[in-house]
BATIVEX-425331 format. One record per residue: residue number from 1; x, y, z of N, C-alpha, C in turn. Coordinates in steps of 0.2 Angstrom, whole numbers, plus 2048, in hexadecimal, padded with zeros to 3 digits. Atoms other than C-alpha are relative to their C-alpha. Example, Ala and Ser with C-alpha at 12.3 -4.5 7.8 and 13.67 -1.06 7.14 Angstrom:
BEGIN
LOTI     n   npx   npy   npz   capx   capy   capz   cpx   cpy   cpz
LOTI     1   804   7FA   800    83E    7EA    827   804   806   800
LOTI     2   7FC   7FA   7FF    844    7FB    824   7FC   805   803
// end
This chain:
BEGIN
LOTI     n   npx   npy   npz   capx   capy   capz   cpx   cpy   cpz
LOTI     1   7FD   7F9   7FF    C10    B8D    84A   805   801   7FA
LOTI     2   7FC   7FE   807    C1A    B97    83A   806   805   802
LOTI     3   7FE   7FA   7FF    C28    BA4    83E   807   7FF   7FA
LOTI     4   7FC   7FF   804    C33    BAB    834   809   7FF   803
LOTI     5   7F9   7FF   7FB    C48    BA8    836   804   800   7F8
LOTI     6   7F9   7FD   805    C58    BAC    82A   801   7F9   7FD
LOTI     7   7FD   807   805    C5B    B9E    81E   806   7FE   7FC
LOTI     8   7FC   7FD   805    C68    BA7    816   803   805   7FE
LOTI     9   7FF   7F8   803    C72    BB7    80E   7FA   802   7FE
LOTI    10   806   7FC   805    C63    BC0    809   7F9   7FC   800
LOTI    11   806   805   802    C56    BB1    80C   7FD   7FF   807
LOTI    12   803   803   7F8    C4A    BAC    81A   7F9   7FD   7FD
LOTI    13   803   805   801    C3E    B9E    81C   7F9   800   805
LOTI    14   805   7FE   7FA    C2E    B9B    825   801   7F8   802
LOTI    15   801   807   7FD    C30    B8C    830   7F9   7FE   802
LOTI    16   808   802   7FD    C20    B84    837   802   7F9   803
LOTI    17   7FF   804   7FD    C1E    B78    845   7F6   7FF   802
LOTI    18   806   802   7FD    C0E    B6E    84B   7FB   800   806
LOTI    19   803   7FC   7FC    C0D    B74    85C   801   808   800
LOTI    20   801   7F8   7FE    C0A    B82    865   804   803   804
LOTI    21   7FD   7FD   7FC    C13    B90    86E   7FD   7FF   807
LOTI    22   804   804   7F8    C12    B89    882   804   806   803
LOTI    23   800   7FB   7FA    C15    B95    891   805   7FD   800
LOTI    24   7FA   803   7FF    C26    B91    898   800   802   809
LOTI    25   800   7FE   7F8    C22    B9B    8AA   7F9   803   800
LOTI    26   808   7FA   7FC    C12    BA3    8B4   800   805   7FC
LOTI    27   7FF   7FB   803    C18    BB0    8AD   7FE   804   7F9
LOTI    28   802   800   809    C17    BB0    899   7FC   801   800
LOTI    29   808   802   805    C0B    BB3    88F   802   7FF   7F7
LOTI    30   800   805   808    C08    BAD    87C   7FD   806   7FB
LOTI    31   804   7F9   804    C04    BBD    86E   800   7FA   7FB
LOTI    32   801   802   807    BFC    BB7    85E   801   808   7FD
LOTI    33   7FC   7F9   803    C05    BC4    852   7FC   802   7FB
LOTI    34   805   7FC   805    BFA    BD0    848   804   803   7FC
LOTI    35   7FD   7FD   806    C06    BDC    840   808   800   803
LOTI    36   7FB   800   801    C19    BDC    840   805   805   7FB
LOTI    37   7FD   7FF   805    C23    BE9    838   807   7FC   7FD
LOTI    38   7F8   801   803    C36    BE8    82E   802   802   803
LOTI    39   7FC   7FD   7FE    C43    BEE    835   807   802   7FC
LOTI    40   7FA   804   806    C53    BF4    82D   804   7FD   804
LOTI    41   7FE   802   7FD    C5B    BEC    83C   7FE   7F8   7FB
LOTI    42   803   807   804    C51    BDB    834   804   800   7F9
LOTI    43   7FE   7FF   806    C56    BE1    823   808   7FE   802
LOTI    44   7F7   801   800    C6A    BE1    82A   802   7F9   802
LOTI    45   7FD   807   7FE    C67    BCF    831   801   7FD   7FA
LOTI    46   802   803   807    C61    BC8    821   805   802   7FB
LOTI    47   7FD   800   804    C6A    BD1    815   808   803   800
LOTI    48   7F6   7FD   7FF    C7B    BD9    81D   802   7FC   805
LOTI    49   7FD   803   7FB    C85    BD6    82B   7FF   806   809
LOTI    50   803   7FD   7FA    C7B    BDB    83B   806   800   806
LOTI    51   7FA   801   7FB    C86    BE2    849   800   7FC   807
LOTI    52   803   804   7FA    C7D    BDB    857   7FE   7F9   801
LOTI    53   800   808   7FF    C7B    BCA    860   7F9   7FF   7FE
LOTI    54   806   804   803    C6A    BC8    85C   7FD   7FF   7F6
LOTI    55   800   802   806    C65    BBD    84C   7F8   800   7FE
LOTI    56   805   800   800    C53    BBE    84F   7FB   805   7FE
LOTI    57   802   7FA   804    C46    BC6    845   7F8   801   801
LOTI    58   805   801   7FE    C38    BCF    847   800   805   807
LOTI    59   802   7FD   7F9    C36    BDB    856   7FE   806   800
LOTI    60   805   7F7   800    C28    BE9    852   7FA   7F9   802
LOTI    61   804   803   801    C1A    BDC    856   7FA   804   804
LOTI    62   805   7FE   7FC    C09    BE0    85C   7FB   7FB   7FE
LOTI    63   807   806   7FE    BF9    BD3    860   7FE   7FF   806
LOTI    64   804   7FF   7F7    BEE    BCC    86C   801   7F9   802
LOTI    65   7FD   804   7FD    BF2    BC2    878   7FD   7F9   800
LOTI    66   802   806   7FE    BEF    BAF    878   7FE   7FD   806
LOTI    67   7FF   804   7FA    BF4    BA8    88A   802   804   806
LOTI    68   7FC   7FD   7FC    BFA    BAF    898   800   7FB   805
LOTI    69   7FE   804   7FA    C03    BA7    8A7   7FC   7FF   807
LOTI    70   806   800   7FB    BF9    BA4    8B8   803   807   806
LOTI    71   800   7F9   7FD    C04    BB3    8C0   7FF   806   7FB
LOTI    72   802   7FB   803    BFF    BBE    8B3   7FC   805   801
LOTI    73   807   7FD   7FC    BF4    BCB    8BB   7FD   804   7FB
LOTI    74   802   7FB   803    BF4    BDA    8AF   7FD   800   7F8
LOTI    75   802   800   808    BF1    BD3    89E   7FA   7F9   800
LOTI    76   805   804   801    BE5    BC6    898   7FD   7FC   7F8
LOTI    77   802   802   809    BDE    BBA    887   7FD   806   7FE
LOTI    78   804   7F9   804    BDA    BC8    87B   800   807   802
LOTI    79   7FE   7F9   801    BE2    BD5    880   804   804   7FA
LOTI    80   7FB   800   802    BEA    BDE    873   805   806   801
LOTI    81   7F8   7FD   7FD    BFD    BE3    874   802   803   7FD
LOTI    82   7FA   7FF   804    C0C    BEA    86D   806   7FE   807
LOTI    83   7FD   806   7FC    C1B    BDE    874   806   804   7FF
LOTI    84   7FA   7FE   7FE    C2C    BE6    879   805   7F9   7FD
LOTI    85   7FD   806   801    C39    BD9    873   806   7FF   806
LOTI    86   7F9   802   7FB    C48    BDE    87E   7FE   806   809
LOTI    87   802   7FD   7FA    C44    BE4    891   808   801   803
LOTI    88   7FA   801   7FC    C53    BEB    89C   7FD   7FF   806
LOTI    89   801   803   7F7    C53    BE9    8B0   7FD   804   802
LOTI    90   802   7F9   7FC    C51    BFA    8B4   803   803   805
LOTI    91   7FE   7FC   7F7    C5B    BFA    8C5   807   7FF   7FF
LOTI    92   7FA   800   801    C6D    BF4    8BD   804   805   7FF
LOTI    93   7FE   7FB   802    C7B    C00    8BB   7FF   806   7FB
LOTI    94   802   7FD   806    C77    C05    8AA   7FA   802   800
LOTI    95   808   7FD   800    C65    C07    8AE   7FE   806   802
LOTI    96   7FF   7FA   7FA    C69    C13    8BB   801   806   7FB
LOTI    97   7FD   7FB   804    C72    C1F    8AD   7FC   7FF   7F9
LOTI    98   803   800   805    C66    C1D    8A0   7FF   7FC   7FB
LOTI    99   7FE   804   804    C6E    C10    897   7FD   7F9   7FF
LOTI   100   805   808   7FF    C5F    C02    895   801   7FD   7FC
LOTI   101   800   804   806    C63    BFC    885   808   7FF   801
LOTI   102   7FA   802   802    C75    BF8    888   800   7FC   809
LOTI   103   800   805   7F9    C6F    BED    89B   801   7F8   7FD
LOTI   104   7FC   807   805    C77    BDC    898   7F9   7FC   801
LOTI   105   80A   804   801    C62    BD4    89B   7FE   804   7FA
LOTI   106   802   7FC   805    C5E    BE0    88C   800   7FB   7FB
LOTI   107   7FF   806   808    C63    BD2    87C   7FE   7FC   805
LOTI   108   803   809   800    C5D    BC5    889   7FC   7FE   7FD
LOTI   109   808   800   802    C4D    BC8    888   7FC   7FF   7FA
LOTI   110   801   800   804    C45    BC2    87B   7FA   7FB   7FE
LOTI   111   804   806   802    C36    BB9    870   801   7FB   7FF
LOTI   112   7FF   806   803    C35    BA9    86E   7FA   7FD   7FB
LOTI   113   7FA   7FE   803    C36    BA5    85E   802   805   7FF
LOTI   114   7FE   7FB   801    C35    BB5    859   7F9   803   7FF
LOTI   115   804   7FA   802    C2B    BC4    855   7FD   7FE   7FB
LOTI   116   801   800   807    C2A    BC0    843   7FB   7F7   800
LOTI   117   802   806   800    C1E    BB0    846   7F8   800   804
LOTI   118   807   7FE   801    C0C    BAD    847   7FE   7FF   807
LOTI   119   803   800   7FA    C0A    BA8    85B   809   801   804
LOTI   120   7F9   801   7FC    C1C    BAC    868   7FC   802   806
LOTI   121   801   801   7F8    C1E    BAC    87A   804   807   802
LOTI   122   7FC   7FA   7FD    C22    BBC    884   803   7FF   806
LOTI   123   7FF   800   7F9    C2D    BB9    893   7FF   803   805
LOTI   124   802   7FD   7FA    C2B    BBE    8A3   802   804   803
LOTI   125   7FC   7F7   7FF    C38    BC9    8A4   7FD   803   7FD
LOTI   126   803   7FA   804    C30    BD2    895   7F9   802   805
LOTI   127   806   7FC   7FD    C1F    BD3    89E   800   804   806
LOTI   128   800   7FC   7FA    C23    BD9    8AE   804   804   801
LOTI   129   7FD   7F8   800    C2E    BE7    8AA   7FE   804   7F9
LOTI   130   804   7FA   803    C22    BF0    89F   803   7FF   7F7
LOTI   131   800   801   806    C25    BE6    88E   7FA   7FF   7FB
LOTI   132   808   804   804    C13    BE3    888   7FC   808   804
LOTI   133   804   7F9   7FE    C09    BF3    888   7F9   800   7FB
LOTI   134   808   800   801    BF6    BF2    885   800   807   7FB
LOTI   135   802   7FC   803    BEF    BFA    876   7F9   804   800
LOTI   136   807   7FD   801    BE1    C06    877   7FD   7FE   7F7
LOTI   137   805   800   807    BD2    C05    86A   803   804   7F9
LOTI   138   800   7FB   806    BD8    C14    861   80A   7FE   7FC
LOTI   139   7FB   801   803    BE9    C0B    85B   801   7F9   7FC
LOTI   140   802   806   804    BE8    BFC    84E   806   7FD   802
LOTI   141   7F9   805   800    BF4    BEC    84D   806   805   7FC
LOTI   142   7FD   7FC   804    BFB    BF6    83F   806   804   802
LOTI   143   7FD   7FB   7FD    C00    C06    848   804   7FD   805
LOTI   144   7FB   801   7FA    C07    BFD    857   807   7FD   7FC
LOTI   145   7F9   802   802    C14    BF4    84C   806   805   7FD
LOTI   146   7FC   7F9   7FF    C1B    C06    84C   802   802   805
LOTI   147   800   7FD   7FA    C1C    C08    85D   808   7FF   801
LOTI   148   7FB   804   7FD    C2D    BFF    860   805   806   7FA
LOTI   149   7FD   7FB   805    C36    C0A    850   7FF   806   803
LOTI   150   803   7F8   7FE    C2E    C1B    856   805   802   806
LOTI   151   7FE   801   7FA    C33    C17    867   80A   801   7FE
LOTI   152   7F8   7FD   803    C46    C16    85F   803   805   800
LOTI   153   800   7F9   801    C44    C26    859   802   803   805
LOTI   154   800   7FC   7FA    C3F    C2D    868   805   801   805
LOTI   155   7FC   800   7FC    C4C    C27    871   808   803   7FD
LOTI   156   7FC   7FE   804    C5B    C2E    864   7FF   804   803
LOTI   157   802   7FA   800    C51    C3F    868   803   802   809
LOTI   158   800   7FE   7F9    C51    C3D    87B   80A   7FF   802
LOTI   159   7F4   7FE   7FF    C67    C39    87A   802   805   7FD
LOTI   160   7FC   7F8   803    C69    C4A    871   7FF   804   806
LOTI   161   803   7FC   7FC    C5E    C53    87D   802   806   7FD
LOTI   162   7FC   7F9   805    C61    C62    86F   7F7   804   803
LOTI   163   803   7FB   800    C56    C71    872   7FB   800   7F9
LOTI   164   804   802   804    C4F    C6E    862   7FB   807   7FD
LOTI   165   805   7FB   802    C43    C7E    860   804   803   7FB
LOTI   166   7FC   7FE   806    C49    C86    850   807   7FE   7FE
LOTI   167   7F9   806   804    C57    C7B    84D   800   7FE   7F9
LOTI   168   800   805   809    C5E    C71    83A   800   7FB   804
LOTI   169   7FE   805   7FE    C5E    C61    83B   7FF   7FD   7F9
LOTI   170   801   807   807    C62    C54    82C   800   7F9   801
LOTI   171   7FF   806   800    C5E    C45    82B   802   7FA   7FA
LOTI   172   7FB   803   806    C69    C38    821   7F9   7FA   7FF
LOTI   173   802   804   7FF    C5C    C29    81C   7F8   802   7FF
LOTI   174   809   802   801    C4A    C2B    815   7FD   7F9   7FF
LOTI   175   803   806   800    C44    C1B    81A   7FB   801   805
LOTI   176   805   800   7F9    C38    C18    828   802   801   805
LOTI   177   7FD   7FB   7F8    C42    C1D    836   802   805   7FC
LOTI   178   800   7FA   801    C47    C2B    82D   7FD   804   801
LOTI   179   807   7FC   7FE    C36    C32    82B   7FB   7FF   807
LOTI   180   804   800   7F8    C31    C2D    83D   804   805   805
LOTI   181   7FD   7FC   801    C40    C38    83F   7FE   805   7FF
LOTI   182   801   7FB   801    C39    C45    837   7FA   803   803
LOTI   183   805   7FD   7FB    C28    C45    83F   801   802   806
LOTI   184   7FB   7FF   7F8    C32    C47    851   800   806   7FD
LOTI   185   7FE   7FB   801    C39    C54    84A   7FC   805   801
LOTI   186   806   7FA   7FF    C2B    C5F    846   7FD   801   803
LOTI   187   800   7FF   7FB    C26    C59    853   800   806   808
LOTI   188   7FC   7FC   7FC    C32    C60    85E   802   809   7FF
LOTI   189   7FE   7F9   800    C35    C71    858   805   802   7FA
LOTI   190   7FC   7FF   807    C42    C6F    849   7FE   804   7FA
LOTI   191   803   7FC   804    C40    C7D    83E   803   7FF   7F9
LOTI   192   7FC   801   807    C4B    C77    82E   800   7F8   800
LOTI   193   7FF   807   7FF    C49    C65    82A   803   7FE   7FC
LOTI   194   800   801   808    C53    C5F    81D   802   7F7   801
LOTI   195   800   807   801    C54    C4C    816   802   7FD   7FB
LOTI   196   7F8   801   805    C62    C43    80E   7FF   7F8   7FD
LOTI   197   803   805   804    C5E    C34    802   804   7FE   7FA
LOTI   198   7FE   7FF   80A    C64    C2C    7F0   7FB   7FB   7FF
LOTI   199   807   805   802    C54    C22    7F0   7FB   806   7FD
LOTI   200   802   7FC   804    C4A    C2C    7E3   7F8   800   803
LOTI   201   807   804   7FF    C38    C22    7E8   800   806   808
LOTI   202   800   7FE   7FA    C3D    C27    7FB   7FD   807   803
LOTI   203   801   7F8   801    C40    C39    7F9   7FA   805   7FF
LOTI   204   805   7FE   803    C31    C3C    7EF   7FC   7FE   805
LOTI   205   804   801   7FB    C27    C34    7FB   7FE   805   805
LOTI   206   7FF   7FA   7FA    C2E    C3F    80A   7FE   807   7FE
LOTI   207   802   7F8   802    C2C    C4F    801   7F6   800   7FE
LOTI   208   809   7FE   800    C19    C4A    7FC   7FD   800   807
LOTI   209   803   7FF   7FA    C16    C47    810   802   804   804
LOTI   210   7FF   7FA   7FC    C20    C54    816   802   806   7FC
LOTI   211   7FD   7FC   804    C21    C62    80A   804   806   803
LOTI   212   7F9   7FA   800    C2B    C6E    814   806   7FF   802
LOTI   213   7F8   804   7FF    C39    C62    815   804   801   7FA
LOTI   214   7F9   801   804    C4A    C65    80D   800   7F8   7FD
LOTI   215   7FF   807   802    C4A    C55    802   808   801   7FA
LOTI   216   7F8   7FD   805    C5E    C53    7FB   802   7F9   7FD
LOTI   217   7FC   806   800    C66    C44    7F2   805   802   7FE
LOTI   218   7FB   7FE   800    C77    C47    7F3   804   7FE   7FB
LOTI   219   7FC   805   808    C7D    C3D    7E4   7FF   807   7FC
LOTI   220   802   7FD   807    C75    C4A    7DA   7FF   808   801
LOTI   221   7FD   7FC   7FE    C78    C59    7E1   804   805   805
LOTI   222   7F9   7FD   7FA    C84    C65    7ED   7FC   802   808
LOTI   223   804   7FD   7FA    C7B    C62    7FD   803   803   805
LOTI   224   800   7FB   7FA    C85    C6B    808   800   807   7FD
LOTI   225   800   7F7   803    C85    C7B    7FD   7F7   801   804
LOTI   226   809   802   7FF    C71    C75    7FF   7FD   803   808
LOTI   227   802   7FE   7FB    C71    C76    811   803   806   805
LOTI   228   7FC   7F9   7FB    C7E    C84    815   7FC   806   7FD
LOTI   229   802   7FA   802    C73    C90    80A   7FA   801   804
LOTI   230   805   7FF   7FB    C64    C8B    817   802   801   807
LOTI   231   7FD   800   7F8    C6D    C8C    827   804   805   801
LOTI   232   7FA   7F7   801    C78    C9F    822   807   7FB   801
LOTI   233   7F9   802   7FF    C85    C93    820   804   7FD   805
LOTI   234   7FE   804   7FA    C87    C8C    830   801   7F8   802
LOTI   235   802   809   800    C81    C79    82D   7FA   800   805
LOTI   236   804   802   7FA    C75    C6F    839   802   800   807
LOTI   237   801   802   7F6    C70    C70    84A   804   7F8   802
LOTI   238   801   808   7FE    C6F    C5B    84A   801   7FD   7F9
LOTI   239   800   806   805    C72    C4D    83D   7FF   7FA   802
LOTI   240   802   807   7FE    C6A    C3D    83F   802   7FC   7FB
LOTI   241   800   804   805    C71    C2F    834   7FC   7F9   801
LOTI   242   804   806   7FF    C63    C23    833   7FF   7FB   7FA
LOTI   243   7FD   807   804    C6D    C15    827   806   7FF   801
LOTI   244   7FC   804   800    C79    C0A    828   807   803   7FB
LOTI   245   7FA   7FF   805    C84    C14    81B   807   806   803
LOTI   246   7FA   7FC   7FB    C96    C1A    822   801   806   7FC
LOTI   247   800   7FD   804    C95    C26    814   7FC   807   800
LOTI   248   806   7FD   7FD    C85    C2D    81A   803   805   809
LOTI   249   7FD   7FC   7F7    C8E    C30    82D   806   805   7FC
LOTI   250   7FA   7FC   802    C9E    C37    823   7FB   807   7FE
LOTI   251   803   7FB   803    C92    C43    819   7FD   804   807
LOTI   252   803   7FD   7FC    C8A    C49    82A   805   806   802
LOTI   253   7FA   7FB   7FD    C9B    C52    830   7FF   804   7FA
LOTI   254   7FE   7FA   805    C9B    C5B    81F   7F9   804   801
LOTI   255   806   7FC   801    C89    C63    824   7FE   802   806
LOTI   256   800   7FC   7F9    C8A    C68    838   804   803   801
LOTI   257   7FE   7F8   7FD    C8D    C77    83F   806   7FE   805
LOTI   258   7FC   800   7FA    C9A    C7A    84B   7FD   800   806
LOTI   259   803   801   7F9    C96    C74    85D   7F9   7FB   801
LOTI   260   806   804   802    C89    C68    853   7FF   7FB   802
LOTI   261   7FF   807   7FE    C83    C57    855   800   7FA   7FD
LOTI   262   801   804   806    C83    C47    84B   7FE   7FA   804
LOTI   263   804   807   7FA    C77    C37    854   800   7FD   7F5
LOTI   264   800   805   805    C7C    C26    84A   7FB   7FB   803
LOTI   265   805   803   7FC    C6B    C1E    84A   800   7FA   7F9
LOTI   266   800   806   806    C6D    C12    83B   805   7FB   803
LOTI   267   7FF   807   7FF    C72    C01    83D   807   800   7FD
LOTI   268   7F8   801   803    C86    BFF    837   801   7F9   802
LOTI   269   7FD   806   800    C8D    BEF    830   805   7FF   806
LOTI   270   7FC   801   7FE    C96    BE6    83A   806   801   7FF
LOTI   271   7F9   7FE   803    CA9    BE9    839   801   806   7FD
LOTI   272   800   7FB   805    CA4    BF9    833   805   807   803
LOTI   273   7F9   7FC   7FE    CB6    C05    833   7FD   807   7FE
LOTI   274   801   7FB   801    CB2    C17    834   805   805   801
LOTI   275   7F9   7FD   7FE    CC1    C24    832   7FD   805   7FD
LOTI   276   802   7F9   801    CBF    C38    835   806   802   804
LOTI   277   7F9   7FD   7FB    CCC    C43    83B   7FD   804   805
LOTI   278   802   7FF   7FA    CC8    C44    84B   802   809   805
LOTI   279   7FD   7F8   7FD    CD1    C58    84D   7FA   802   7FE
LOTI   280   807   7FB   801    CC1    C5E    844   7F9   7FE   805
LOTI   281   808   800   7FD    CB4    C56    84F   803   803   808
LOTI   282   7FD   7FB   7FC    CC0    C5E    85D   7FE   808   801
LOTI   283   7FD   7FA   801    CC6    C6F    857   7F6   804   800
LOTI   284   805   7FF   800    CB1    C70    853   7FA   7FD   804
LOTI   285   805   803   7F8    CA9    C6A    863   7FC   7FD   7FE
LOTI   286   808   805   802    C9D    C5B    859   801   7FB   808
LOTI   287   802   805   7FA    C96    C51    866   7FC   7FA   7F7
LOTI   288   800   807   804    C94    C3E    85E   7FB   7FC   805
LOTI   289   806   807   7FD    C83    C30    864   800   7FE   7FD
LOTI   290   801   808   801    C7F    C20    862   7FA   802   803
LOTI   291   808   802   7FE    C6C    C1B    864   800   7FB   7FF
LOTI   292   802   807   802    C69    C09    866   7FB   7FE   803
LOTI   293   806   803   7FC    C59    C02    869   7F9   804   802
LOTI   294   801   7FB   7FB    C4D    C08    873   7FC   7FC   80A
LOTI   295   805   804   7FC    C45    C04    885   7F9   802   801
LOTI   296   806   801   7FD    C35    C02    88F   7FC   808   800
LOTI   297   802   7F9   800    C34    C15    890   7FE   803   7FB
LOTI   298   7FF   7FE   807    C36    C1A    87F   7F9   7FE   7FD
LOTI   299   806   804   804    C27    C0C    879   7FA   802   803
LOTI   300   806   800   7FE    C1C    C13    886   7FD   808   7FD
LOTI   301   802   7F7   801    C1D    C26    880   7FE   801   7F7
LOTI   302   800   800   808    C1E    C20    86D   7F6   7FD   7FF
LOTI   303   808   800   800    C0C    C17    871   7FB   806   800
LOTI   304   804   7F8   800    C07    C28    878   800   803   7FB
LOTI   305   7FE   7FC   804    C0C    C31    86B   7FB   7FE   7F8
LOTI   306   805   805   805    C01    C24    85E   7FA   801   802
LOTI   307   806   7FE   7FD    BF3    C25    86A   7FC   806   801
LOTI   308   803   7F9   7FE    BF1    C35    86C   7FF   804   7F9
LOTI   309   801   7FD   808    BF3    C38    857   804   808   802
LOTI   310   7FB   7F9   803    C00    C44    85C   805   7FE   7FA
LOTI   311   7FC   804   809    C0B    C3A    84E   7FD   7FC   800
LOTI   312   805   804   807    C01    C34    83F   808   7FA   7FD
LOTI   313   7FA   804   804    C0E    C26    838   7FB   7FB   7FA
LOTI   314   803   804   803    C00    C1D    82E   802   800   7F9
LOTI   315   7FE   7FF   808    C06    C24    81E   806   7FB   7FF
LOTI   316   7F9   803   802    C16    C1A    820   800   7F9   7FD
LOTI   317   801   806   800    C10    C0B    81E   7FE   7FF   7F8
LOTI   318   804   800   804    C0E    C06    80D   7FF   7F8   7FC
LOTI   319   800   804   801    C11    BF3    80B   7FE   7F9   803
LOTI   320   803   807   7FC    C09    BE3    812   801   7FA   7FD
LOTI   321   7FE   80A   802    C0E    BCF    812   7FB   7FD   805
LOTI   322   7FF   803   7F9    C08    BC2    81A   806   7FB   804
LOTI   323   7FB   802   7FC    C12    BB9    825   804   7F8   7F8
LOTI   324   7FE   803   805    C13    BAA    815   804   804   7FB
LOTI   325   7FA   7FC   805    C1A    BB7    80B   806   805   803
LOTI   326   7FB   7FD   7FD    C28    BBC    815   806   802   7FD
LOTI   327   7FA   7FF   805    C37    BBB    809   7FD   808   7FB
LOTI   328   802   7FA   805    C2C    BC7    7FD   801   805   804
LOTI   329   800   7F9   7FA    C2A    BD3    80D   807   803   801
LOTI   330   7F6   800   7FE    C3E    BD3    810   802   803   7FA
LOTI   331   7FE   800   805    C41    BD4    7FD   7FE   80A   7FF
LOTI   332   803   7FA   801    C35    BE3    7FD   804   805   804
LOTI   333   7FC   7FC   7FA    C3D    BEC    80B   807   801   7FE
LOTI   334   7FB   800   804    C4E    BE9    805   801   803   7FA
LOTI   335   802   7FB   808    C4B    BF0    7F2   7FF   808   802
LOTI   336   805   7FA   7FE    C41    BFE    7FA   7FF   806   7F9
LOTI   337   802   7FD   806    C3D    C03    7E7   7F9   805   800
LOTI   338   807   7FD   7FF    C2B    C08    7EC   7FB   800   807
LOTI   339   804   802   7FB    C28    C05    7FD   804   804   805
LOTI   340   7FE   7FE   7F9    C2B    C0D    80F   800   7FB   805
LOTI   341   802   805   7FB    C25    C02    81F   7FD   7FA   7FB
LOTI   342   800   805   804    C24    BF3    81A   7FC   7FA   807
LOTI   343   803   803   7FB    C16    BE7    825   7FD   7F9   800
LOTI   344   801   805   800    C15    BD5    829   7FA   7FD   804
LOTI   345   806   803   7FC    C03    BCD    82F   800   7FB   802
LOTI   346   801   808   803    BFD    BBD    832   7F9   801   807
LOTI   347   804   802   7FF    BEC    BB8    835   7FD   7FD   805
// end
């Protein structure tokens, strides 16, 4: 067995062991991993300082199932999946108020060893609370290692609950959440998109796949003069900062409207100090999200949503490793000189 795990600031290794992943309960079952994306949650483990308890990498997986336990009724060898890494309870206080991803079973749950590795074990808690969700014909291994990202998205969307029909909305972050972001959007009814970047590669990309997108990189021009001459000077409806950069969230307040909103959906270093004078988020009614994660519900509608070719996200993809070339897959991701989604296989 191979999987991948952190070696290092910046480095990661492929282990390999002789046996095989074995059941632990009735329960389990056993994925062989077909596609796997990056994450830039992965990307924070590796090469920054990730804020959350989990060190484990790897949790877009999609494959067909090896083993299943002897109470496993619903699944079966050779079904193929896409695998939930973190399930909540559903009946806990939190679960009750919406709040799945912050249920203290949420980080329990988890592969063993991980995602990122060519056979894991899915608990039993994951299967029997709607972690493993059967692929139909019409969505490849490929496409499912999107499902769990999408699913994030969606869930961002569903904590605004903004009216959305001719709205702005900018998104901080042309990376692969950003642009799964933007399909939402269009999605949704957002009539002004605009897309904030200093990744030169990124930008261009996003403008060749969505040409009626505002594409801005802020270094290089006066983006809020940019966005106030689109919006009669009011700013946006919504801003989504889908990176890690406090500079990124600072910039959001200098481009929403009064009574606006700003959802922090990028990954922040740990220890990371954010200072705003808080009488402007006051004096002008901004409402402030957090989106972390996503649950069970999110991955079931982002499926639908792949299934049904309501959102195309194929084009995101435009890099593949195998599981032995994992450092380069990391590397690539990291740089993102040329690449978007970034896709790990294995055989």
């Amino acid at each position: 067995m191979k999987s991948v795990i952190i070696s290092g600031n910046g480095t990661v290794s492929i282990t390999t062991s002789n046996g095989k992943v074995k059941l632990s309960s009735p329960g389990d079952i056993i994925v062989r991993m077909k596609a796997c994306g990056i994450c830039g949650s992965d990307l924070e483990k590796v090469f920054g300082r990730y804020g959350m308890s989990s060190a484990r990498l790897g949790h877009e997986p999609a494959g067909e199932i090896l083993e299943v336990g002897e109470n496993v009724k619903d699944f079966k060898s050779g079904d193929r999946v896409f695998v939930h890494h973190h399930v909540s309870c559903n009946s806990c206080h939190l679960c009750r108020h919406g709040n799945f991803t912050m249920c203290e079973h949420y980080q329990k749950s988890n592969f063993e060893p991980c995602g990122l590795a060519n056979e894991f074990l899915v608990p039993e808690w994951n299967v029997s609370r709607g972690g493993v969700l059967k692929l139909p014909d019409a969505v490849s291994y490929e496409q499912a290692s999107l499902i769990e990202p999408l699913a994030c998205c969606i869930r961002a969307f569903e904590k605004i609950k903004s009216s959305s029909k001719g709205e702005s909305i900018a998104i901080f972050g042309a990376g692969p959440a950003g642009l799964m972001l933007t399909c939402l959007a269009r999605l949704y009814g957002f009539s002004k998109i605009f897309i904030l970047d200093l990744n030169h590669f990124r930008l261009g990309f996003c403008k060749k796949n969505f040409p009626d997108v505002i594409t801005i990189n802020p270094e290089q021009v006066n983006f809020v003069k940019i966005i106030n001459e689109h919006t009669s000077n009011r700013g946006v409806d919504l801003s989504i900062v889908a990176t890690s950069s406090l500079h990124a969230l600072s910039n959001s307040y200098d481009i929403i409207r009064k009574g606006g909103t700003v959802m922090l959906f990028g990954v922040p270093q740990k220890g990371s100090i954010f200072q705003f004078d808080v009488a402007k988020i006051y004096s002008n009614e901004l409402s402030f999200f957090t989106s972390y994660a996503a649950s069970d519900v999110d991955t079931k509608e982002a499926l639908k949503l792949l299934a049904e070719k309501i959102v195309d996200l194929d084009f995101l993809i435009t890099h593949r490793f195998d599981l032995d070339h994992s450092q380069d897959a990391f590397n690539c991701a990291h740089k993102a000189k040329d690449c978007m989604k970034v896709i790990i296989t294995s055989k």
